[in-house]
BALOBA-1460 file (C-alpha; in Angstrom, 3 decimals):
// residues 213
<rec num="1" residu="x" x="-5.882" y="-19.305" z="-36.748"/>
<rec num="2" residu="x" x="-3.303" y="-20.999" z="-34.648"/>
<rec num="3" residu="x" x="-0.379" y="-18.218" z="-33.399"/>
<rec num="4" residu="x" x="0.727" y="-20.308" z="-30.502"/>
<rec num="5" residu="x" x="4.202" y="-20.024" z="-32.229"/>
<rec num="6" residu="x" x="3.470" y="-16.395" z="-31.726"/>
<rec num="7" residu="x" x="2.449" y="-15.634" z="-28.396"/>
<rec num="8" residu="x" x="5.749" y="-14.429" z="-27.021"/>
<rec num="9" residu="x" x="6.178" y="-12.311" z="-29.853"/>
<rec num="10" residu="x" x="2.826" y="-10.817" z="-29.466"/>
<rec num="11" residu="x" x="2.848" y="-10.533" z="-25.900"/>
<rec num="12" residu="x" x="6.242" y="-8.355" z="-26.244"/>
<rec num="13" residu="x" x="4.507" y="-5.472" z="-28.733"/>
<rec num="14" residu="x" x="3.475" y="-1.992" z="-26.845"/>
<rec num="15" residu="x" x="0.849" y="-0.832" z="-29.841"/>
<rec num="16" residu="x" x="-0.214" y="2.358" z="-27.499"/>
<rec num="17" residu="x" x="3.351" y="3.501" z="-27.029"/>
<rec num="18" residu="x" x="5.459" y="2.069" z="-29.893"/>
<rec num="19" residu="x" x="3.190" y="2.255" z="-32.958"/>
<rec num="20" residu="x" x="3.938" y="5.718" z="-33.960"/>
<rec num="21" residu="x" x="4.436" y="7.830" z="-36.788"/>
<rec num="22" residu="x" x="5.775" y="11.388" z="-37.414"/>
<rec num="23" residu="x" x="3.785" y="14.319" z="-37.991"/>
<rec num="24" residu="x" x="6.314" y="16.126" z="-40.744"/>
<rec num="25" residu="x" x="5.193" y="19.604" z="-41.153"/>
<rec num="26" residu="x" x="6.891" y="19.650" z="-44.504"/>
<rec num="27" residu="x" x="4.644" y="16.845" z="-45.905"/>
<rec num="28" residu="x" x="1.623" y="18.536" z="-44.724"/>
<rec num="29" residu="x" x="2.473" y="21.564" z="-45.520"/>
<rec num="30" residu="x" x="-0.811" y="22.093" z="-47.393"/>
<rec num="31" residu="x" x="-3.103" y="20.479" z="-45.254"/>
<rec num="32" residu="x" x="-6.383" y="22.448" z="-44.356"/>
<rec num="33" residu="x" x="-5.221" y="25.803" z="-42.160"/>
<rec num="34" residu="x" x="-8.199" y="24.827" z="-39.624"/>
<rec num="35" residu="x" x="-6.656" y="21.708" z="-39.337"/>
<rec num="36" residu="x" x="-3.236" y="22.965" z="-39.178"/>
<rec num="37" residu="x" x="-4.121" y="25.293" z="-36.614"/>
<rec num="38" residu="x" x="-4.738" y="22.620" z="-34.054"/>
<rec num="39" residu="x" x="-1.619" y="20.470" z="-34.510"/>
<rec num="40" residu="x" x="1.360" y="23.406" z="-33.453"/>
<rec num="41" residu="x" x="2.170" y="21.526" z="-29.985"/>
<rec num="42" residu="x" x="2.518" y="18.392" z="-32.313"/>
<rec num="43" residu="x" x="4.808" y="19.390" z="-34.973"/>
<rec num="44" residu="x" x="7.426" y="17.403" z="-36.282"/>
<rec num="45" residu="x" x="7.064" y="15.253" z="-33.417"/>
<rec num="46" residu="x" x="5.839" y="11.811" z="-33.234"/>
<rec num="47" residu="x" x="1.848" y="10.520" z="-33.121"/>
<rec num="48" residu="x" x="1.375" y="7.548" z="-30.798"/>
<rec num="49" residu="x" x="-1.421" y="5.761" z="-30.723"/>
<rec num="50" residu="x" x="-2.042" y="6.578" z="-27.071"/>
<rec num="51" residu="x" x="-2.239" y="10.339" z="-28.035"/>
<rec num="52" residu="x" x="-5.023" y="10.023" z="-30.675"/>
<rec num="53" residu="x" x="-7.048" y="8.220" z="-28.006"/>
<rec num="54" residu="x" x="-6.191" y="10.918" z="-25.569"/>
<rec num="55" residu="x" x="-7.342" y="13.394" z="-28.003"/>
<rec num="56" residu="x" x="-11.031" y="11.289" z="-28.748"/>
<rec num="57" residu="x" x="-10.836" y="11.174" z="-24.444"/>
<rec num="58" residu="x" x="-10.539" y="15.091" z="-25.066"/>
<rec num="59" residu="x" x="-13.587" y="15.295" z="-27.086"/>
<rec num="60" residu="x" x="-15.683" y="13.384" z="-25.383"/>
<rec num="61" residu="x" x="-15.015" y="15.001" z="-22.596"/>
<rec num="62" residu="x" x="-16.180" y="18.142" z="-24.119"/>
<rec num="63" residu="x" x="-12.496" y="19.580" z="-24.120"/>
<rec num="64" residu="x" x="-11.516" y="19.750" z="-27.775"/>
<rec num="65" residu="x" x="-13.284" y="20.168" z="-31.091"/>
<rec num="66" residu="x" x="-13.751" y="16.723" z="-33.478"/>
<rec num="67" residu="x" x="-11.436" y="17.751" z="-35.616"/>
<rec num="68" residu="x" x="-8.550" y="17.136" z="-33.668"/>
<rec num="69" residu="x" x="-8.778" y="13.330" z="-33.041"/>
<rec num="70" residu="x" x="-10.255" y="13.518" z="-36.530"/>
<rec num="71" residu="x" x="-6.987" y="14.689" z="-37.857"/>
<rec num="72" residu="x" x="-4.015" y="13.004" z="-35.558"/>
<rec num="73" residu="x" x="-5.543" y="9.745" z="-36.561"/>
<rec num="74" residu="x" x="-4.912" y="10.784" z="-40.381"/>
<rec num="75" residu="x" x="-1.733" y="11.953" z="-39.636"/>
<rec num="76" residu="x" x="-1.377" y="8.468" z="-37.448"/>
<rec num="77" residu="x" x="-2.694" y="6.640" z="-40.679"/>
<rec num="78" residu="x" x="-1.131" y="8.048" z="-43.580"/>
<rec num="79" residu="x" x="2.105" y="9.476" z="-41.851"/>
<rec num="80" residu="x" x="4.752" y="10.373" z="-44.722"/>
<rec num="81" residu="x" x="2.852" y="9.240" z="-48.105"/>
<rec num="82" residu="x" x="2.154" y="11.508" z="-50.288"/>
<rec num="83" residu="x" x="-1.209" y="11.869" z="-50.963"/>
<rec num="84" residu="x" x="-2.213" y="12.211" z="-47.279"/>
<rec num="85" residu="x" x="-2.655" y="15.639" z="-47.334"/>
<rec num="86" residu="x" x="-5.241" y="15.269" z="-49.947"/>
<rec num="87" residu="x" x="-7.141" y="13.295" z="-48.733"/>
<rec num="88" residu="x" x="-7.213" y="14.032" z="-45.165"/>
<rec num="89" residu="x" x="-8.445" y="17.337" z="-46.752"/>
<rec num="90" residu="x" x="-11.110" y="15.702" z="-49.353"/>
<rec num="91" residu="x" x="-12.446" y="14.213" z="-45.880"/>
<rec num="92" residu="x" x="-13.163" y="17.182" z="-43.737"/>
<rec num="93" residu="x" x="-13.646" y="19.857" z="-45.950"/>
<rec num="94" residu="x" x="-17.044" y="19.682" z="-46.625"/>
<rec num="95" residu="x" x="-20.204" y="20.723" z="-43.701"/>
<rec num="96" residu="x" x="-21.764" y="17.069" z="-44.760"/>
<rec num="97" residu="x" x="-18.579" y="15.237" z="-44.104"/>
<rec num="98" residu="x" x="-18.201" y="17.087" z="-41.111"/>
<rec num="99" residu="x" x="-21.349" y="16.155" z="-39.839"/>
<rec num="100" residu="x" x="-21.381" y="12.497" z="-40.638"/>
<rec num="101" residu="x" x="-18.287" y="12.379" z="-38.029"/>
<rec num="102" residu="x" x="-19.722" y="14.249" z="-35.447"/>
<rec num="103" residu="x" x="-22.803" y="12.379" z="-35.871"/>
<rec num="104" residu="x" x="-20.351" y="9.019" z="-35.824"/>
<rec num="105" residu="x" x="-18.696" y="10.166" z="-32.505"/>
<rec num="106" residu="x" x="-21.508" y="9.992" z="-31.150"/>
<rec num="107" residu="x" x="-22.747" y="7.068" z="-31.930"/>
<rec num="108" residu="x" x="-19.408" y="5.170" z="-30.718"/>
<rec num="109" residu="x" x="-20.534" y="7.265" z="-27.521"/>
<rec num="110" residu="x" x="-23.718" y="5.489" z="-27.033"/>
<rec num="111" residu="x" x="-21.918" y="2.523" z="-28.536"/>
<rec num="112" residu="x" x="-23.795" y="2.226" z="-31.626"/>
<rec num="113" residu="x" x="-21.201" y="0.558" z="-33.553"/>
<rec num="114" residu="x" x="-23.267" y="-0.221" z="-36.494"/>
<rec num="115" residu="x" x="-24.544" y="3.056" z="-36.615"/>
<rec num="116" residu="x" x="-21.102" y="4.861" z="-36.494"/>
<rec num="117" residu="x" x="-19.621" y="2.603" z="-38.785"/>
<rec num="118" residu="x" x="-22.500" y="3.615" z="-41.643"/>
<rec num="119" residu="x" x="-22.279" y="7.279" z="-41.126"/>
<rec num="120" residu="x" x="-18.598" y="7.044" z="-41.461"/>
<rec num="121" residu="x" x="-19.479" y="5.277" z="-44.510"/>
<rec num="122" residu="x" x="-21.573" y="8.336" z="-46.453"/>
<rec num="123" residu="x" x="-18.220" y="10.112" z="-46.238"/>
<rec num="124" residu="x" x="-17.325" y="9.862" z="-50.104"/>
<rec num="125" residu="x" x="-13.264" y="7.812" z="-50.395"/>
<rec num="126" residu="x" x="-13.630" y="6.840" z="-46.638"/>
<rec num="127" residu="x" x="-12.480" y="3.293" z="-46.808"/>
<rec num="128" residu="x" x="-12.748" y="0.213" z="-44.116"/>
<rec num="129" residu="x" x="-8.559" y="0.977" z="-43.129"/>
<rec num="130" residu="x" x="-10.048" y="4.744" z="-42.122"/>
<rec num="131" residu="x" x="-13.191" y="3.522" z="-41.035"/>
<rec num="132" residu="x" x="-11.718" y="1.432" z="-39.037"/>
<rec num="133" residu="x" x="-9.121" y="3.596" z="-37.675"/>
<rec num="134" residu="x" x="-11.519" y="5.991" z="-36.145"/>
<rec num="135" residu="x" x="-13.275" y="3.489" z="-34.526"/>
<rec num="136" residu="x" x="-10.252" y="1.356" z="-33.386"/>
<rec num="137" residu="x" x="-9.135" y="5.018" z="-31.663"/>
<rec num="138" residu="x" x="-12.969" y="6.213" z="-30.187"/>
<rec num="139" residu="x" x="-13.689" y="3.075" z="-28.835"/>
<rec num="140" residu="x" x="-10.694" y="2.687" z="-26.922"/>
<rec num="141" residu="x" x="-10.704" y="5.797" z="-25.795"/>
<rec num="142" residu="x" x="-14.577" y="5.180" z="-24.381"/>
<rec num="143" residu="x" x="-12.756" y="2.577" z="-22.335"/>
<rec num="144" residu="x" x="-15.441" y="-0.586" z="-24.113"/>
<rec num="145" residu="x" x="-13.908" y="-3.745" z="-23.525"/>
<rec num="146" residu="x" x="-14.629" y="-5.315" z="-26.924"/>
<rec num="147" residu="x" x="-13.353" y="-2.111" z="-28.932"/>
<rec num="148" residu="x" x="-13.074" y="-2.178" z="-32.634"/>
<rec num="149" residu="x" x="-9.780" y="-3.030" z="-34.065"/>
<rec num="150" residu="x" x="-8.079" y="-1.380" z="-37.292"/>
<rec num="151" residu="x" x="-8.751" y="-3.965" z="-40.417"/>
<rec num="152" residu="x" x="-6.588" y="-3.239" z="-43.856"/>
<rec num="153" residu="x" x="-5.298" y="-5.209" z="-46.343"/>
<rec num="154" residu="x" x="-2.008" y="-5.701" z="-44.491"/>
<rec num="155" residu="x" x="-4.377" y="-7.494" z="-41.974"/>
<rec num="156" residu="x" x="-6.175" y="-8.987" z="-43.803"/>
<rec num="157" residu="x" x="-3.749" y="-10.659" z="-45.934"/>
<rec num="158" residu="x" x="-1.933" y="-12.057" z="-42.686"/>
<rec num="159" residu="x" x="-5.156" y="-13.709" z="-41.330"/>
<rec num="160" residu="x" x="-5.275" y="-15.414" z="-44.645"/>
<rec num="161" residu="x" x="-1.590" y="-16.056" z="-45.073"/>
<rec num="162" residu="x" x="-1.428" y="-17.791" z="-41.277"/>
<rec num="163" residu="x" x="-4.782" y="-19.905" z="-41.841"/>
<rec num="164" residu="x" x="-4.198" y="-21.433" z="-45.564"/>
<rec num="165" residu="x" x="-1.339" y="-23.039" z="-47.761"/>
<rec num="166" residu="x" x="1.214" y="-20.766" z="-49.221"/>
<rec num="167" residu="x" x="-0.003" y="-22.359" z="-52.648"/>
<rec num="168" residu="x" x="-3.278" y="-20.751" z="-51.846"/>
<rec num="169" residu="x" x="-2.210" y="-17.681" z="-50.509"/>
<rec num="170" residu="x" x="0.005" y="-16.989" z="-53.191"/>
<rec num="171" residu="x" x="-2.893" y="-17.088" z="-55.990"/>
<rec num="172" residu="x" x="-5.019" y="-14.865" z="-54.396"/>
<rec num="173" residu="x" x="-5.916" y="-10.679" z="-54.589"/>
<rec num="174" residu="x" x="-6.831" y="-10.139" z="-51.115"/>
<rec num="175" residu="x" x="-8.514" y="-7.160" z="-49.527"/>
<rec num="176" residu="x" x="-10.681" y="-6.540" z="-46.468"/>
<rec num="177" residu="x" x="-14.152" y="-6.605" z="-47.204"/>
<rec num="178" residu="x" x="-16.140" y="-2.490" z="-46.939"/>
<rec num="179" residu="x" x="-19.503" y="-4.160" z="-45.113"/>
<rec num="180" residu="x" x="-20.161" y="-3.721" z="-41.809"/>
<rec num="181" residu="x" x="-21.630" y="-7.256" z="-41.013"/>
<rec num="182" residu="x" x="-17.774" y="-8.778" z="-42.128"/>
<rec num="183" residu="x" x="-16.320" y="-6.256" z="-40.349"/>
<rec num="184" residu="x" x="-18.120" y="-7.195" z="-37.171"/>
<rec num="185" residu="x" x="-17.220" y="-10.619" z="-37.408"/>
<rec num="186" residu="x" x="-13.633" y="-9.639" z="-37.901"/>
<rec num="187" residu="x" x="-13.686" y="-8.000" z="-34.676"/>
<rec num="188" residu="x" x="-15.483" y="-10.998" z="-32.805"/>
<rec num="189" residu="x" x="-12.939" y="-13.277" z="-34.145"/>
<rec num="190" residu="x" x="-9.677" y="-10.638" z="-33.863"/>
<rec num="191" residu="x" x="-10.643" y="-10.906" z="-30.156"/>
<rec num="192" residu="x" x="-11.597" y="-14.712" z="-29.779"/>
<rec num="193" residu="x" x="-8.229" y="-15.348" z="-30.955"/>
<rec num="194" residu="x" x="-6.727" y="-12.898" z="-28.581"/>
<rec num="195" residu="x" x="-8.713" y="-14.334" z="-25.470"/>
<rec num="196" residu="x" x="-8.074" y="-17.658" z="-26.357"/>
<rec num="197" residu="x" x="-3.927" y="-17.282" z="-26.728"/>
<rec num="198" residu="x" x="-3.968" y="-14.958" z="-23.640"/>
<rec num="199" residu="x" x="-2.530" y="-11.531" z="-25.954"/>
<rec num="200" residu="x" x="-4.056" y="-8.391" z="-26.120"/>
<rec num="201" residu="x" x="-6.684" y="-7.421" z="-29.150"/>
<rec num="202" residu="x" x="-4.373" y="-4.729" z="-30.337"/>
<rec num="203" residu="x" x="-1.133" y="-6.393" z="-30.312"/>
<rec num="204" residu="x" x="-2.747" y="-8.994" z="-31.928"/>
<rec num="205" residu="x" x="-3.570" y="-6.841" z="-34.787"/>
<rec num="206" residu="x" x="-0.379" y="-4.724" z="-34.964"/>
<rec num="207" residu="x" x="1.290" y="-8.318" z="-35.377"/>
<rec num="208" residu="x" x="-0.497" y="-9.163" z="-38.122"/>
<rec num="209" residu="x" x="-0.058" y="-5.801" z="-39.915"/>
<rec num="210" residu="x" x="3.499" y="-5.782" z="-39.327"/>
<rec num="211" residu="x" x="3.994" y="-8.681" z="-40.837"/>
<rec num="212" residu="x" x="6.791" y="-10.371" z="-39.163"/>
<rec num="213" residu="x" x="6.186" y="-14.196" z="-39.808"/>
């Protein structure tokens, strides 16, 4: 994928500090009152991406409960839409689900990617964007050098849209793939790409979900 035409765009993007969305009480007004209970300092305020890896920082530091960084990064994901609320509730509400993410967090931990990634996976809805999300976040915050990036269809149509004809493009239904192997490779090549043009993993990514080409 050639982004040279890109780089100073890239290069100018702050993903930790400007990619942030609002946590609106209003919207999650019925999210899940353990849930709730953790978020007062962070209401109706803004969720950065450098807070959700503080909070997974936090955790693994034995200061905070999973359920925080668990949450912020649903809030992070699914900011004002609707059905967030739903299914950030779907997620944690039951003991199994709960388990398969403590049992995840530690895996990233010991940096058992694989691992994480299919325990993540037994969580029933769970999709590659999520999936993805909470590993982009734990990873980072474990400080790994070749952390996992977020992957969605925004993404994902962007790697194809800046690597084939728009005749091409335009006849396709594109959407990231759910196995771990392709997942993998996307982040090998996510930060190939990176390396090789000299821009950070991260902006790289929140370039191509923004969209701006």
């Amino acid at each position: 994928m050639k982004i040279d035409f890109y780089k100073e765009l890239i290069n100018k993007l702050n993903p930790l500090d400007e990619s942030e969305f609002m946590y609106n009480t209003k919207t999650w007004n019925k999210l899940n009152s353990e849930l709730k209970n953790n978020l007062t300092i962070f209401e109706d305020k803004s969720i950065s991406r450098s807070m959700v890896v503080d909070s997974f920082k936090s955790y693994f530091n034995g200061n905070t409960d999973f359920s925080l960084p668990f949450v912020l990064t649903m809030i992070w994901g699914f900011a004002d839409t609707g059905y967030g609320t739903y299914r950030t509730n779907n997620y944690y509400e039951s003991n199994e689900n709960q388990n398969f993410m403590k049992n995840a967090f530690k895996y990233v931990s010991q940096c058992e990617i694989e691992k994480a990634y299919k325990e993540l996976q037994k969580i029933k809805g769970l999709n590659i964007s999520y999936i993805s999300k909470l590993l982009y976040f734990s990873t980072k915050a474990c400080g790994y050098q070749d952390y996992c990036l977020i992957y969605d269809i925004r993404v994902a149509k962007s790697l194809v849209k800046l690597t084939c004809p728009p005749e091409i493009y335009e006849i396709l239904d594109i959407k990231p793939s759910n196995k771990y192997i392709h997942y993998s490779k996307y982040n090998v090549l996510m930060h190939k790409i990176a390396n090789d043009n000299g821009v950070s993993p991260e902006a790289l990514e929140m370039f191509l979900f923004k969209q701006e080409f």
